[in-house]
C-alpha positions as CSV (number, residue, x, y, z in Angstrom):
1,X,-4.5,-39.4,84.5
2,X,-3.7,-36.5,82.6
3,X,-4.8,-35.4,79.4
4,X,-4.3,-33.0,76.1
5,X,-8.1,-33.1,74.2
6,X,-8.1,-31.2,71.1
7,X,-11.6,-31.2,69.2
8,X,-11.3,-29.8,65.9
9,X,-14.5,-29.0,63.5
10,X,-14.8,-27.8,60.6
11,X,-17.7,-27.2,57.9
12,X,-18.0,-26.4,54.6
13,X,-20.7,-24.3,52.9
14,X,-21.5,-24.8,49.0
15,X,-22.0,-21.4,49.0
16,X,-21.8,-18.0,51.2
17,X,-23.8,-18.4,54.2
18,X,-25.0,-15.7,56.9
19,X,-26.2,-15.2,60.5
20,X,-24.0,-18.3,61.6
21,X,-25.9,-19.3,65.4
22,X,-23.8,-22.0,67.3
23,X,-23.7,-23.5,70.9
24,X,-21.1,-25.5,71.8
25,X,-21.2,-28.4,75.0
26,X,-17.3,-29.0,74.5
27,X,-15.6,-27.9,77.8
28,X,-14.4,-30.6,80.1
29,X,-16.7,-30.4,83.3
30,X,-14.9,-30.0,87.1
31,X,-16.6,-33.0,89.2
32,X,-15.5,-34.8,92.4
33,X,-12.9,-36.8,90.0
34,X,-11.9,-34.2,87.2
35,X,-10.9,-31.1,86.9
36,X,-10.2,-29.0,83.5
37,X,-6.8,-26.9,84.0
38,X,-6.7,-25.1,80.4
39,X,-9.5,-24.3,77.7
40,X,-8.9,-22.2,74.8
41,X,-11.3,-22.1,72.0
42,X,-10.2,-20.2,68.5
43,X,-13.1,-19.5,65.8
44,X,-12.8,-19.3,62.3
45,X,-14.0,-16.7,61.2
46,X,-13.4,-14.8,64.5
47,X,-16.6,-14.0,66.7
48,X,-17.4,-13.3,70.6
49,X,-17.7,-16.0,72.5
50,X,-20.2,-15.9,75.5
51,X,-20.9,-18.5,78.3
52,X,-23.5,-19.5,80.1
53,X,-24.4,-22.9,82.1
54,X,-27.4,-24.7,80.7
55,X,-30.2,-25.9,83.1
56,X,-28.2,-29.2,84.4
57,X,-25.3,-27.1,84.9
58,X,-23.4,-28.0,81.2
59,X,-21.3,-25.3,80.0
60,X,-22.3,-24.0,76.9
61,X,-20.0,-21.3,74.7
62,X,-22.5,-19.5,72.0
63,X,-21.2,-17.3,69.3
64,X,-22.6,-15.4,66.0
65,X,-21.2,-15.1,62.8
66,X,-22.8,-12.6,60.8
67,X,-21.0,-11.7,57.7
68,X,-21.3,-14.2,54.9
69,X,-18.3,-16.9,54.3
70,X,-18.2,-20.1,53.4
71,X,-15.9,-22.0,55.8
72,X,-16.4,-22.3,59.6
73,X,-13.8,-23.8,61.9
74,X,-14.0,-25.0,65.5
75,X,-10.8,-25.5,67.5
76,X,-10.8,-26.0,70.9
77,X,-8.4,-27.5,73.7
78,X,-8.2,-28.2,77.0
79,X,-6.1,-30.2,79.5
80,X,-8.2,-32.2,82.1
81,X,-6.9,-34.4,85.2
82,X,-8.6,-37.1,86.3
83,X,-8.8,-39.8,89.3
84,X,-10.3,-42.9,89.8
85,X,-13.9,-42.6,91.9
86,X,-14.9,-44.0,94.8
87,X,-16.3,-47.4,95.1
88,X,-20.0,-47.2,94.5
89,X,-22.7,-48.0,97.2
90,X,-24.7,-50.9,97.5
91,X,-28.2,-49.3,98.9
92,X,-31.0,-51.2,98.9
93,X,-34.4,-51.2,96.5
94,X,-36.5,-49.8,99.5
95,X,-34.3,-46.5,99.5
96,X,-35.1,-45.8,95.9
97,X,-38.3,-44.4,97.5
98,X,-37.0,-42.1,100.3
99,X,-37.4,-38.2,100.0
100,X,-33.7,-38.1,100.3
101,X,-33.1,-40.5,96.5
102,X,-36.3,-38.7,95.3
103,X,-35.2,-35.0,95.8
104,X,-31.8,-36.0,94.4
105,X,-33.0,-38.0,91.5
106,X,-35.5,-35.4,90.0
107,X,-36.5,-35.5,86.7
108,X,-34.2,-38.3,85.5
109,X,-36.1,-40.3,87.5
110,X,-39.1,-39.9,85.0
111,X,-40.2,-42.4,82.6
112,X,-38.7,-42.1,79.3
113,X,-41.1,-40.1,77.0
114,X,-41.4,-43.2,74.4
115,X,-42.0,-45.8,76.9
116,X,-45.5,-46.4,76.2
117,X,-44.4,-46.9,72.5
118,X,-42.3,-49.9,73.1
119,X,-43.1,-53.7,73.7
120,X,-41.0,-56.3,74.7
121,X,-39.1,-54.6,77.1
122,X,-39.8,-57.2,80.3
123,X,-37.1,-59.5,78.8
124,X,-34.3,-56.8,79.0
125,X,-36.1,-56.0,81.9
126,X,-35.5,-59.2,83.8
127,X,-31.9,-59.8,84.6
128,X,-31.6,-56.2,85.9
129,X,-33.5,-57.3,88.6
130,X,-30.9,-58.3,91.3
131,X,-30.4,-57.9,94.7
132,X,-29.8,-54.4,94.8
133,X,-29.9,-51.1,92.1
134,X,-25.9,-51.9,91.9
135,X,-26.0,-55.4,91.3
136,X,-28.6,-54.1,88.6
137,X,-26.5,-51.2,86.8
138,X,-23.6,-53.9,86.8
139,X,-26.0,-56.7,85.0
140,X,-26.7,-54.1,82.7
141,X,-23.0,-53.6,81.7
142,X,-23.4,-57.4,81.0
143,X,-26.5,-57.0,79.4
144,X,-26.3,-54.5,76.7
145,X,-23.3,-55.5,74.6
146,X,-24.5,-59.5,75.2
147,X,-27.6,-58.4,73.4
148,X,-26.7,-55.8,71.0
149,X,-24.4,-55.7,69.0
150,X,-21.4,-52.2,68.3
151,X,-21.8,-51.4,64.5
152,X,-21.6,-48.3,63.3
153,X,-23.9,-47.0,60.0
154,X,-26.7,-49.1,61.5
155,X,-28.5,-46.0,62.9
156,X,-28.0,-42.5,63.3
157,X,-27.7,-39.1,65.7
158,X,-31.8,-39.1,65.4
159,X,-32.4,-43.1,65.5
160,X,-34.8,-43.8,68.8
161,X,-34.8,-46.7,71.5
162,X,-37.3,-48.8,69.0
163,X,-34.7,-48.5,65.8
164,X,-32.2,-49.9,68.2
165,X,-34.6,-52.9,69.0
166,X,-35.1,-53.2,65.7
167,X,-31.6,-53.3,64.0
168,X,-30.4,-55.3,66.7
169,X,-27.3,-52.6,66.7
170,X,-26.0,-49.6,67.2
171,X,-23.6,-47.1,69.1
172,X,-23.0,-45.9,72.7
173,X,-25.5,-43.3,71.7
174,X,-28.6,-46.0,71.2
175,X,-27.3,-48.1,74.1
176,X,-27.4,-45.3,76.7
177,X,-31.0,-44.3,75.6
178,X,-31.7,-47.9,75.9
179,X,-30.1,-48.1,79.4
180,X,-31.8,-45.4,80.9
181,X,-35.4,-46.3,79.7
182,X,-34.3,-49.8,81.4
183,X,-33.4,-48.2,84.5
184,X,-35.9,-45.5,84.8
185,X,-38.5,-48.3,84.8
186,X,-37.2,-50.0,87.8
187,X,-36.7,-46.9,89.8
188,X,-33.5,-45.8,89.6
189,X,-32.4,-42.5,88.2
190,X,-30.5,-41.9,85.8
191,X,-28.6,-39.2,82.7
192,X,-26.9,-39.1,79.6
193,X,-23.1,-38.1,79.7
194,X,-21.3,-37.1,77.0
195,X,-18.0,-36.7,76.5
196,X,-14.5,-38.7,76.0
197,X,-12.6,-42.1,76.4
198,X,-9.1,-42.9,76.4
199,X,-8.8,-45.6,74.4
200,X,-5.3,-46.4,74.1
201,X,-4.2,-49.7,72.5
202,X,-4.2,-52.3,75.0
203,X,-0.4,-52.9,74.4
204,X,0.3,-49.3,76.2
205,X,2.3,-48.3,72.7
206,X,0.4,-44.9,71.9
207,X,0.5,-41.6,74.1
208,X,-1.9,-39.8,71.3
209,X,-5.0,-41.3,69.9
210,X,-7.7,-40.3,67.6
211,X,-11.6,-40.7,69.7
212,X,-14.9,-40.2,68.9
213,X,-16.9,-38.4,71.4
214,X,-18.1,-40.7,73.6
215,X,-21.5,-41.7,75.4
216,X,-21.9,-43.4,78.9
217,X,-24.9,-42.7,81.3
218,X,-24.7,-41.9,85.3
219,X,-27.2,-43.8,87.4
220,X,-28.2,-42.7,91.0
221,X,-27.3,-45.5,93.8
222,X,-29.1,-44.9,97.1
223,X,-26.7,-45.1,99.9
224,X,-25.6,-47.6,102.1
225,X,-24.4,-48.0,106.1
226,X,-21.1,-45.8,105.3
227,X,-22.4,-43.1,102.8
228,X,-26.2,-42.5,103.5
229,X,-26.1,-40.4,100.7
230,X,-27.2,-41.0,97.2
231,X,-24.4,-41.2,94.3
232,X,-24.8,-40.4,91.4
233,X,-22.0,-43.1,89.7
234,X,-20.9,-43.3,85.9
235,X,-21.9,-46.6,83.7
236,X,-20.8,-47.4,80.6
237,X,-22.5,-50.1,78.9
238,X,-20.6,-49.8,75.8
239,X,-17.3,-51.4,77.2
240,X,-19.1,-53.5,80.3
241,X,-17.9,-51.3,83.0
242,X,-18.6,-48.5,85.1
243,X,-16.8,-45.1,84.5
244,X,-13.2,-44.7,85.5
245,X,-9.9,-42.2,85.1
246,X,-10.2,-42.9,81.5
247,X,-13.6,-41.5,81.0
248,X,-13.3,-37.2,80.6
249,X,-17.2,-35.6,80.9
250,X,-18.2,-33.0,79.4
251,X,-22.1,-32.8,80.9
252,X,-25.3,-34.6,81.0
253,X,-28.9,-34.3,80.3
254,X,-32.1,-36.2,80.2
255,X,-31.1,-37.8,76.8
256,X,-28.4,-37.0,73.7
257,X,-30.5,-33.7,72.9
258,X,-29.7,-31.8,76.4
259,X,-26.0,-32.2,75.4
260,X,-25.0,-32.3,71.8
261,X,-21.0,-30.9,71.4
262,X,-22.5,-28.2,68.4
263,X,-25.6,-27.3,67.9
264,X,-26.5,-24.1,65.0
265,X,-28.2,-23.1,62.2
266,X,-27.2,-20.2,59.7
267,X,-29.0,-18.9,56.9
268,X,-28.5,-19.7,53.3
269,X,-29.8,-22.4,50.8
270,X,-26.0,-23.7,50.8
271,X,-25.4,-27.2,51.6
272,X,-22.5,-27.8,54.5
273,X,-20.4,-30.6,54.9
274,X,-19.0,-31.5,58.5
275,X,-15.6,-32.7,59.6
276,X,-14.5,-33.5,63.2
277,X,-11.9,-35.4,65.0
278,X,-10.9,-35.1,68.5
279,X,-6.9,-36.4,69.8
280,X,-6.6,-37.3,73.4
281,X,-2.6,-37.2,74.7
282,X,-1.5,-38.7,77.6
283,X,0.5,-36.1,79.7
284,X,3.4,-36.8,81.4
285,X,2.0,-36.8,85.4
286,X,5.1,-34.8,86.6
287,X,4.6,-32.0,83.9
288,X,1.2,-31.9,84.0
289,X,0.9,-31.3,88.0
290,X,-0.1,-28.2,89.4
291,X,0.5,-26.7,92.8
């Protein structure tokens, strides 16, 4: 599939602001099933970009505004390809233990820094305990959505795993955070992805949607007979399914905070107001191809 992202931000200052500090996590990574042709990114005011990669390998694009206005924009664009992955492996529990799984999962195989906080966990806990860790991460697509239900307003970008226990709702923010404290506790490894969906209208009609950014998590699946190798595979318990050509990442982290799309501060005691929407385009296969 081939796509046209544009992510377009904007905020505005009550007043004149200085010393404008932002990093951005908003370039399309290059994986095994995607790869990002174009990027362009245009700042309002102008400023330098620089880029660096982030500890888990997330590209981040961090820029300085130091004379005082009161508007900041954000455009940026990029065309991505993507393809569908492989089928996952169906390793088995006992693997999740080898030094090959455990030098691959590092620290996402941790337990979640609020575990000990939360009770009532062994009854979400239950069902994801099937035959293998990818008859688990599949139950969990099951699970999630069954018990909690999509609303938006009910929490926020700061709510934890207990607000979403709670509330008894949430976003595909709070239901990754809950999917990987699930996971983690039985073993199997696994990060936070952000980035885009497709969502198209099922009747095929549109070729250019308005998306929010998007939340899924990748767990690690030990190997089997014909790839010995661990995998790391894409999950998203938001829509009950596991990551496909629809699905454009941008990076991953332990949790939402490793890979939030802006991240500044500025100073001035003006209040800002943020606006952001991101279009996805479907592409025309033929035009988009590259030799």
């Amino acid at each position: 599939m081939h796509f046209a992202i544009r992510y377009l931000t904007e905020y505005l200052y009550g007043g004149a602001v200085t010393d404008n500090l932002n990093a951005l996590r908003v370039r399309p990574a290059t994986t095994s099933s995607q790869r990002c042709d174009e990027f362009h990114t245009r700042i309002d005011p102008e400023a330098r970009v620089s880029r660096h990669l982030d500890y888990f390998g997330t590209e981040v694009l961090e820029f300085g505004i130091p004379s005082e206005h009161e508007r900041l924009t954000i455009d940026v664009r990029a065309r991505v390809v993507t393809s569908e992955p492989p089928p996952p492996p169906a390793g088995d529990w006992e693997s999740l233990s080898s030094d090959a799984y455990l030098a691959a999962a590092g620290e996402f195989v941790l337990p979640w820094h609020d575990q000990p906080q939360l009770a009532d966990l062994e009854d979400l806990e239950a069902p994801l305990r099937a035959s293998d860790p990818l008859a688990a991460v599949q139950a969990l697509c099951e699970l999630i959505p069954e018990r909690f239900e999509y609303r938006r307003g009910v929490t926020y970008v700061g709510s934890s795993v207990a607000d979403l226990l709670q509330a008894g709702a949430g976003v595909c923010q709070d239901f990754v955070h809950l999917s990987l404290l699930l996971l983690r506790r039985l073993g199997i490894a696994a990060r936070y992805v952000s980035g885009y969906l497709w969502a198209a209208p099922a009747d095929g009609g549109a070729d250019s949607v308005e998306v929010d950014t998007h939340a899924w998590l990748e767990a690690l699946l030990p190997g089997d007979a014909e790839r010995p190798e661990p995998v790391w595979v894409g999950v998203d318990p938001t829509n009950r399914q596991l990551s496909d050509g629809t699905h454009v990442k941008i990076g991953h982290g332990r949790f939402y905070a490793d890979v939030p799309p802006v991240k500044g501060l500025y100073l001035g005691g003006a209040p800002s107001t943020l606006t952001a929407a991101v279009t996805m385009s479907r592409l025309d296969p033929q035009a988009g191809a590259r030799a």
